[in-house]
C-alpha positions, 0 to 999 in steps of 0.5 A: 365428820358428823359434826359437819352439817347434812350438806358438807357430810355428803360432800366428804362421803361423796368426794371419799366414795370416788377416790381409787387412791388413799392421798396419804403418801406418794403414789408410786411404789417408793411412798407406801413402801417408806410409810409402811416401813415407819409403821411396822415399828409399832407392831410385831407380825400379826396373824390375825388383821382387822385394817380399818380404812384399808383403802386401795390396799397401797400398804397391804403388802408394805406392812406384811399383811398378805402374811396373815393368816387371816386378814379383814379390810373395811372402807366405805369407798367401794371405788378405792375397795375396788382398786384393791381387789384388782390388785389382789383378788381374794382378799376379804374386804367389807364395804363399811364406815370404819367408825362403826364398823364391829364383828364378833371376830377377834384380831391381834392387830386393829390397825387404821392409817389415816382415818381417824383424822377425819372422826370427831370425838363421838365416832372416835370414841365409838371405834375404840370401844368397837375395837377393844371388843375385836382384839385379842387380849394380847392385841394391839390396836395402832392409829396412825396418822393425824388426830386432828388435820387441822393441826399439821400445819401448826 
């Protein structure tokens, strides 16, 4: 995204910042479900989560998440973080651009679902310094999704 000039950045903050949902499954309860069960392949019951673009909180529950013990969700659409709350309240959620976003806290699971598809190489490259900085020695980071969009079609 910070490769696109001034204007088109602000058109993509703007459209995110309005969005109450995530557009990357079926909306009703059967899509997060499916896509949480392909996911959940990759990593075994975490205790400590750091999901970054967490959005409305649509595979919270679907990746076993709400059993955490502990549980950070970051995004930088306060609507969609709103959406989350009302669904759960009381979960901890950080208005913040995940690309950037770092805590001296350390996690077993750094997850992001379909938000890296939307970094250029420099804030991918700064997420995954950030992030090797906030897991557990035995943790594991997991990027799902699409690195580049552009490519889905080919």
């Amino acid at each position: 995204m910070s490769n696109l000039p001034a204007s088109g950045r602000h058109r993509w903050k703007t459209f995110w910042a309005n969005q109450t949902t995530p557009l990357h499954a079926a909306e009703d309860e059967d899509g997060p479900r499916e896509l949480a069960g392909e996911l959940r392949l990759l990593f075994t019951e975490p205790t400590r989560v750091l999901e970054i673009g967490c959005g409305n909180g649509a595979l919270f529950t679907h990746l076993g998440f709400d059993r955490a013990t502990r549980y950070l969700g970051v995004d930088f659409s306060p609507t969609m973080l709103a959406e989350f709350r009302d669904r759960l309240p009381g979960t901890d959620l950080v208005t913040e651009d995940g690309a950037t976003f770092r805590t001296s806290e350390r996690f077993d699971l750094v997850f992001l679902g379909y938000v890296v598809q939307y970094w250029d190489r420099g804030q991918l490259s700064r997420h995954l310094a950030n992030a090797r900085a906030m897991v557990t020695h035995r943790g594991r980071v997991v990027l799902a999704g699409f690195p580049w969009s552009r490519m889905r079609l080919a």
